[in-house]
LUMVODREN-100608 format. One line per 10 residues: number of its first residue (from 1); their letters; for each residue x, y, z of C-alpha. Coordinates in nm, 4 decimals, padded with zeros to 6 digits. Layout:
# residues N
NUM	A	X Y Z  ...
END
This chain:
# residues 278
1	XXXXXXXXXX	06.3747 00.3564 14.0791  06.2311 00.7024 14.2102  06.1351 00.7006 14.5522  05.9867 01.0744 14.6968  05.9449 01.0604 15.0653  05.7163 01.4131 15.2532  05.8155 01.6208 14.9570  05.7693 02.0026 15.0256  05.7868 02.2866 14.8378  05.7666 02.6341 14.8743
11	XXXXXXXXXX	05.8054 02.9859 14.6342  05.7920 03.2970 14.7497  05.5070 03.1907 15.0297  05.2884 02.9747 14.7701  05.3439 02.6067 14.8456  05.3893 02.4468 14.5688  05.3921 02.0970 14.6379  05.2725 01.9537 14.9653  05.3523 01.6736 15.1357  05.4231 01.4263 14.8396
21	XXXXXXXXXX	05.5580 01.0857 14.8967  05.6157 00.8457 14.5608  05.7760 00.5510 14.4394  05.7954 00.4779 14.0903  05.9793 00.1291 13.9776  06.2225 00.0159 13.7960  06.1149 -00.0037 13.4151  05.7785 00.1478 13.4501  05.6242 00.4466 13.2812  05.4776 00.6593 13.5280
31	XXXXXXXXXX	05.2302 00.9926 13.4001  05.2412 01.3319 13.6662  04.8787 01.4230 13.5625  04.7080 01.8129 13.6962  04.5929 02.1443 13.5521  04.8786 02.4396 13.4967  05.0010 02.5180 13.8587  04.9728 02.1855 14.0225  05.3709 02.1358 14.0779  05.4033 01.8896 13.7861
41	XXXXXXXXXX	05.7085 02.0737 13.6385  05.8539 02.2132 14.0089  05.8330 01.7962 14.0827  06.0652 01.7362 13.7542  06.3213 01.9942 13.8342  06.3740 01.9153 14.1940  06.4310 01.5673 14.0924  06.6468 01.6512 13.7816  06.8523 01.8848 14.0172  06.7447 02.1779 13.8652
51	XXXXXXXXXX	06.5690 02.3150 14.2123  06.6719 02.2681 14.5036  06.4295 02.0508 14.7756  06.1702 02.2378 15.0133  06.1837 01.9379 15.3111  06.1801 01.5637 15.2343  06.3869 01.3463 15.0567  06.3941 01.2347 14.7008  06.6088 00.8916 14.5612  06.7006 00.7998 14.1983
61	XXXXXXXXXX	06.8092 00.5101 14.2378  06.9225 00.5161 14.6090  07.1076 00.8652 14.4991  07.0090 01.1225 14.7121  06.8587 01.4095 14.4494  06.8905 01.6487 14.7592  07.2867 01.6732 14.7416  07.2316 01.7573 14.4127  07.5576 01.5321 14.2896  07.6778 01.4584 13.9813
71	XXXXXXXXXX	07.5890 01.0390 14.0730  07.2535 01.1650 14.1243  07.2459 01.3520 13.7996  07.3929 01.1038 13.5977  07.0994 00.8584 13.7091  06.8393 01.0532 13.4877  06.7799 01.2346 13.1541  06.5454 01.5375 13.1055  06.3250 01.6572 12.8051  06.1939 01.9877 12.9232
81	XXXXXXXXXX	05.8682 02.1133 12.7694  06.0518 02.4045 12.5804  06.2639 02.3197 12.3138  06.6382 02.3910 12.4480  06.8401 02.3318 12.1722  07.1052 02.5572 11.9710  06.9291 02.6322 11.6430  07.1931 02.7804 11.4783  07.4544 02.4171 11.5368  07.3469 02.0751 11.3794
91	XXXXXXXXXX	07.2088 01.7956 11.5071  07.5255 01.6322 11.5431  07.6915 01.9485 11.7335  07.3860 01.9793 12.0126  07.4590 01.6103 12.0968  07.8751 01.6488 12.1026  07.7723 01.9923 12.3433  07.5796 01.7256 12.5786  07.8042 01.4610 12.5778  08.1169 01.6671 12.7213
101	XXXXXXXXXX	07.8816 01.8036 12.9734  07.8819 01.4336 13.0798  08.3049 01.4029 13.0221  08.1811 01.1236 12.7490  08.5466 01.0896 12.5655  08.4926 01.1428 12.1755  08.5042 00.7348 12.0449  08.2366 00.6513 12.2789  08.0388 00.9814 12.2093  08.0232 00.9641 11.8544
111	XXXXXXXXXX	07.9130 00.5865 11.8585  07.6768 00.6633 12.0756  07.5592 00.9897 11.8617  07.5452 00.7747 11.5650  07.3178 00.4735 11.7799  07.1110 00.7136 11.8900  07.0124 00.8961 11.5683  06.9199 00.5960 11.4072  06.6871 00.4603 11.7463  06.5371 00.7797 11.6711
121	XXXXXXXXXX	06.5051 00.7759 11.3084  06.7228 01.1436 11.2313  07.0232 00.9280 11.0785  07.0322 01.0862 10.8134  06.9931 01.4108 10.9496  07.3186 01.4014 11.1333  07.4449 01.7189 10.9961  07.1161 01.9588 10.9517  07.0741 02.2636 11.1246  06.8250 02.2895 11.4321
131	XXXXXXXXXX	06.6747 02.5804 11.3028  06.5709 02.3974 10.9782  06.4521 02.0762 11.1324  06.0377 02.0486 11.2176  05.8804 02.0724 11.5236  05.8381 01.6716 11.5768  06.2301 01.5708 11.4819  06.3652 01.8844 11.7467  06.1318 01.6623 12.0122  06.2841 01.3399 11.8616
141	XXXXXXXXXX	06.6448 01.5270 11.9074  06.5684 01.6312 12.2848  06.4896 01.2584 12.3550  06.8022 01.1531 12.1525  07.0139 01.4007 12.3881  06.8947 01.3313 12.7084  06.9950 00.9381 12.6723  07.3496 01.0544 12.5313  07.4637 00.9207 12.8405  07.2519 00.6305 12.9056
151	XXXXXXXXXX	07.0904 00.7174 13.2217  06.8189 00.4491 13.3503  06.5077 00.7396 13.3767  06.4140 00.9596 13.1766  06.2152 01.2665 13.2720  05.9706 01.3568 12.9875  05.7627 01.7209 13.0636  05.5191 01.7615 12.8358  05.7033 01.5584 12.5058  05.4386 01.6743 12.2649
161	XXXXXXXXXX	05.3424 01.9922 12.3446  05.2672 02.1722 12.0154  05.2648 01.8661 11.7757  04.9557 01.7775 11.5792  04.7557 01.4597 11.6253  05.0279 01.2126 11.3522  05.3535 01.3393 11.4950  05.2522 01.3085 11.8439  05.1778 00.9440 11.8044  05.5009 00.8582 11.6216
171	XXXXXXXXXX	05.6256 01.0528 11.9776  05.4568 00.7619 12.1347  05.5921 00.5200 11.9942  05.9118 00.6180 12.0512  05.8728 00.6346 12.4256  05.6869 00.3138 12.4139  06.0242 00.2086 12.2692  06.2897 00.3536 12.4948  06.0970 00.1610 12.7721  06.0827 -00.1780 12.6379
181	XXXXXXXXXX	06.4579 -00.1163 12.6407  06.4618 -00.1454 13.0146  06.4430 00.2742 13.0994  06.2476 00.3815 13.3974  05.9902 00.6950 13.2254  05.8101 00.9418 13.4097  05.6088 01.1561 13.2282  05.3685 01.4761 13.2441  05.1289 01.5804 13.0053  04.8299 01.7995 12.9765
191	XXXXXXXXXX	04.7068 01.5131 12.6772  04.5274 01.2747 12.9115  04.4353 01.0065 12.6406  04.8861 01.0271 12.6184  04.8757 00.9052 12.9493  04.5294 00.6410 12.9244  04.8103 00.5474 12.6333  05.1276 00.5087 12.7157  05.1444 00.5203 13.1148  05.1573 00.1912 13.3666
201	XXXXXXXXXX	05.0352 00.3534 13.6715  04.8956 00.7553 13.6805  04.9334 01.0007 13.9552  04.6395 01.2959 13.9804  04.7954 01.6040 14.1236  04.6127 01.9343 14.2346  04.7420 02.2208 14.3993  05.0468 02.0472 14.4720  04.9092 01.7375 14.6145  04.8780 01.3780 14.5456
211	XXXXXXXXXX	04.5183 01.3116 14.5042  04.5508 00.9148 14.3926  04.8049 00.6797 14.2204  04.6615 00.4057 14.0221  04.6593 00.2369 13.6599  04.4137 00.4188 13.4188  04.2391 00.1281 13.4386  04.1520 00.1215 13.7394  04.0521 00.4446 13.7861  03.8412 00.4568 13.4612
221	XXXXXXXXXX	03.6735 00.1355 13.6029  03.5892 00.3161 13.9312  03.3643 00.5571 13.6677  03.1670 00.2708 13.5223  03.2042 00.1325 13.1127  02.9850 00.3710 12.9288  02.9393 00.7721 12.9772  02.6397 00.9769 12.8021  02.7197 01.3333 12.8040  02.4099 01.5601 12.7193
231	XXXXXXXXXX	02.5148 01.8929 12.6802  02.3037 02.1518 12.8909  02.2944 02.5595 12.8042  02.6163 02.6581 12.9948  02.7254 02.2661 13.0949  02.8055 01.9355 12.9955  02.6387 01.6845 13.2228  02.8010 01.3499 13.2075  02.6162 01.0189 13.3547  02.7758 00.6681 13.4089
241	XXXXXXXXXX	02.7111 00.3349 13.3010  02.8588 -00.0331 13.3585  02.6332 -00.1607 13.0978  02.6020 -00.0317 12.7745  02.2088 -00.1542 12.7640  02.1362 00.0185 13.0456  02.2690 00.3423 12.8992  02.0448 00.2700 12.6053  01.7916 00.2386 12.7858  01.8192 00.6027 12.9445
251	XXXXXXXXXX	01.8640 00.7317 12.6030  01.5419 00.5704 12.4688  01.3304 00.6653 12.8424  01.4778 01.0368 12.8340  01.3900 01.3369 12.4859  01.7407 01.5161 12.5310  02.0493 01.4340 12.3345  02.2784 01.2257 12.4764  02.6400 01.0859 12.3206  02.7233 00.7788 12.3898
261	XXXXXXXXXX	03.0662 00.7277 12.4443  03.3747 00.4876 12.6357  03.4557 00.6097 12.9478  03.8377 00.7300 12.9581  04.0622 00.8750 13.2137  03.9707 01.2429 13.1853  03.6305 01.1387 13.3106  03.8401 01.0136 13.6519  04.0298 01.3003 13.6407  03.7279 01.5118 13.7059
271	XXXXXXXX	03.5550 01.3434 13.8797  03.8513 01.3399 14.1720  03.9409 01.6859 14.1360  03.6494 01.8772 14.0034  03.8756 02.0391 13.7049  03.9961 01.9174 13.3877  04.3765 01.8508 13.2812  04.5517 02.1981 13.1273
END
């Protein structure tokens, strides 16, 4: 369980998160959503203990993230949105590296290398170098390391950054995966339909504050069923529908183009904040 109680804070007089309070449960898969700047990654790393807390108080699991303690670090795993590992060791070395970080002693660490590979299909890939493995099985790697030492959340910033449309969905599935197996996930991602997707419950964030916390659902049922966008000289003007007939039946009363579409969470996104995810 995360729990984030009057979170603050501040770099070098910008704030950059304001007044955030949080709980995310047990075995859920919660999505961070906001445009570059919005203190999606600054959230990640105070709670990772990677930065250090403004004012407030942040709990994994009752562990108090603020005394930055190994309990409290041992409660989570990170994949951080640049690729971390040592290209020029194998597979099988970057995991041994992370596992005495973590004083794993070597029986249970190799069992647990060898589990993991295989959750994550790179079994056979055991010995490879880094360097020579693709974009989508260094991602599947990073997730592989950071539940080396089975912690119950896992902190996923921006998983799929760079992968094309096929290898981010395998991505999915994966995560999808690790949380049917009981592990709390909270995710951020500039992909929105990644967190329409995969997420439980959503949080919009813009310049550093909570702006709701809902299910996609929810908030894409708030919009209405049915969107027609008609696309103006320098603007896309979007109008919303519960009934698709009734959206028809602008289309047929109106001589523009309009594109008749689902509603998704993007649409909610804007329409709370005014800007689109980045």
């Amino acid at each position: 369980m995360i729990r984030i109680q009057n979170l603050n804070k501040t770099y070098k007089n910008v704030q950059a998160l304001k007044n955030v309070n949080l709980e995310v449960s047990k075995g859920e898969l919660f999505a961070f959503l906001g445009p570059n700047g919005a203190g999606k990654t600054t959230t990640i790393r105070i709670l990772t203990g990677l930065a250090k807390l403004g004012s407030g108080a942040a709990l994994l699991n009752g562990f108090d993230v603020g005394n930055r303690s190994v309990e409290s670090r041992r409660q989570c795993g990170l994949v951080p949105q640049s690729i971390n590992l040592d290209r020029e060791l194998s597979v099988f070395e970057n995991l041994t590296i992370h596992g005495k970080l973590f004083r794993m002693d070597k029986p249970e660490r190799n069992a647990r290398i060898d589990e993991l590979l295989d959750y994550v299909e790179m079994g056979d890939r055991k010995e490879t170098l880094v360097k020579n493995l693709s974009g989508g099985l260094k991602r599947r790697l990073m997730i592989a390391r950071a539940l080396l030492h089975s912690p119950s959340i896992l902190f996923l910033d921006e998983p799929t950054v760079g992968l094309d449309a096929a290898i981010r969905r395998k991505i999915w599935a994966l995560i999808k995966k690790i949380q049917q197996h009981g592990t709390t996930i909270f995710l951020t991602t500039h992909y929105i339909e990644e967190a329409e997707f995969l997420a439980d419950r959503v949080a919009f964030l813009d310049k550093g504050s909570i702006v709701v916390v809902d299910t996609p659902e929810a908030l894409m049922n708030r919009m209405g069923t049915w969107a027609l966008d008609h696309l103006k000289e320098d603007d896309m003007e979007t109008l919303y529908f519960n009934d698709r007939k009734e959206a028809n039946e602008h289309i047929a009363a109106h001589k523009d183009s309009f594109t008749l579409r689902r509603v998704n969470l993007e649409d909610a996104f804007l329409s709370l904040t005014g800007k689109k995810v980045s």
